[in-house]
C-alpha positions in Angstrom: -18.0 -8.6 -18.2 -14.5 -9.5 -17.8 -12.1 -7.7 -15.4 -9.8 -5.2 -15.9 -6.5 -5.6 -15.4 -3.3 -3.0 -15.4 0.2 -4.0 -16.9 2.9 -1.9 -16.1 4.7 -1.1 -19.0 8.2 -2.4 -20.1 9.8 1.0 -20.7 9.3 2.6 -17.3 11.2 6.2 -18.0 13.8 6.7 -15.6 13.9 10.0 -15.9 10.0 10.2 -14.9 10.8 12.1 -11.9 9.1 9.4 -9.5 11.4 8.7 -6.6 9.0 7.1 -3.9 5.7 5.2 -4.5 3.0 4.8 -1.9 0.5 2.1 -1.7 -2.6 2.2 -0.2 -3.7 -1.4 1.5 -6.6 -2.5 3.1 -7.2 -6.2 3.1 -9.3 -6.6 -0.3 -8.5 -8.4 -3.6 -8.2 -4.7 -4.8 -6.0 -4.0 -2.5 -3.4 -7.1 -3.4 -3.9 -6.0 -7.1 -2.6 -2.7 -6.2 0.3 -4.0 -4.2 1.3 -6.4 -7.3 1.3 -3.9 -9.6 3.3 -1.1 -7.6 6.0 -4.0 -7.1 5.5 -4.6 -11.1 6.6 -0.9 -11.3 9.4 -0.6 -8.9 10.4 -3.9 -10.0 11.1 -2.9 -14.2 12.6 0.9 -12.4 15.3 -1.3 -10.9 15.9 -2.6 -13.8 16.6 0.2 -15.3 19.5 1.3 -12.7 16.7 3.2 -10.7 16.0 2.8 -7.3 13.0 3.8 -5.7 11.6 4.4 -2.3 8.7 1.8 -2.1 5.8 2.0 1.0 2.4 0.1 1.7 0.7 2.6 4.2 -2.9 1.1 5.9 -4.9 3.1 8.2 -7.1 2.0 11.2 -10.1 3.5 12.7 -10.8 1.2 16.0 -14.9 1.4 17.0 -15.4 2.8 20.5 -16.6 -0.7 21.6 -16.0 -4.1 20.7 -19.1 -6.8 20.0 -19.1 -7.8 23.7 -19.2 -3.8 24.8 -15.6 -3.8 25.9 -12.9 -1.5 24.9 -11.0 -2.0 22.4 -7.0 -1.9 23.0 -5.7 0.4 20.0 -2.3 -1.5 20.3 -3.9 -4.8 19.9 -5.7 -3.1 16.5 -2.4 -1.7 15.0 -0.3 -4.6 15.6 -3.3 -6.1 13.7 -3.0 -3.7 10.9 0.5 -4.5 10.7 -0.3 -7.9 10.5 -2.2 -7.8 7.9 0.0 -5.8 5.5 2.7 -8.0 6.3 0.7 -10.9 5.1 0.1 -9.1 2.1 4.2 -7.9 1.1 4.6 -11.8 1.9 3.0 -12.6 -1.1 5.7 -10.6 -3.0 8.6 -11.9 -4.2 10.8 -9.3 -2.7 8.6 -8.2 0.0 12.0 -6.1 2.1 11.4 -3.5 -0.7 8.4 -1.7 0.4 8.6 -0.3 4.0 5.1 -1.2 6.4 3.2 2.3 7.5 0.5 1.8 10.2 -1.2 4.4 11.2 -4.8 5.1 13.0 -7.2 7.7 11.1 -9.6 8.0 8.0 -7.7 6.1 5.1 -8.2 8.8 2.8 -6.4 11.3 5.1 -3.8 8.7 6.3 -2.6 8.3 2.5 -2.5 11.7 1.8 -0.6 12.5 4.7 1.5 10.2 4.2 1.9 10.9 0.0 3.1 14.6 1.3 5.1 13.1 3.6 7.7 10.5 1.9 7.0 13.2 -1.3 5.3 10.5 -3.1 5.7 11.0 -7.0 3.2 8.0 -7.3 0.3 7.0 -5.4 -1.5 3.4 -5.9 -4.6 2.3 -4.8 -6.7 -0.6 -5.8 -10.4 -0.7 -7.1 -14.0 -1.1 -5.8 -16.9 -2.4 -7.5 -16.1 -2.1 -11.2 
């Protein structure tokens, strides 16, 4: 079965009413796809004389113990975090658009939180599985 794949269209409205889009990133090919395709979107928006506020949020839940039974420092695991999107928006072409938002909790909440917070008209996450 082949796989899916989301084109964002050529006529984004710019009168749609979205003025910030969040992406939820992780470091999985669904994740990248995501990423691609809210830049795809912010991209043809621009285009279009209309600027929006663009964000790739990650959340981080450190274990209470590392491999070795040591604590883990929850600096050293957000810088990682950080790390990681950055990797990610580097892949971009214009990777300065979308700001980097680390923060530690349950992904799910972390987005949400962060959707009401920047008033997200648009939320984009990436798939799992099929």
């Amino acid at each position: 079965m082949g796989r899916k794949t989301n084109v964002v269209s050529s006529n984004v409205p710019s009168d749609d009413g979205v003025s910030s889009i969040l992406v939820g990133v992780d470091d999985s090919e669904g994740a990248v796809a995501a990423l691609r395709w809210a830049d795809a979107y912010v991209t043809a928006a621009a285009e279009r004389g209309v600027e929006l506020r663009a964000a790739a949020v990650t959340a981080w839940s450190p274990p209470a113990f590392d491999l070795v039974g040591g604590m883990l420092d929850a600096d050293l695991m957000e810088q990682g975090a950080a790390e990681m999107v950055g990797r990610l928006l580097a892949g971009l072409p214009d990777p300065e658009r979308f700001e980097t938002i680390v923060r530690a909790g349950p992904p799910t909440e972390v987005l949400l939180e962060e959707a009401d917070r920047v008033d997200a008209g648009l939320v984009v996450v990436g798939t799992r599985g099929r």
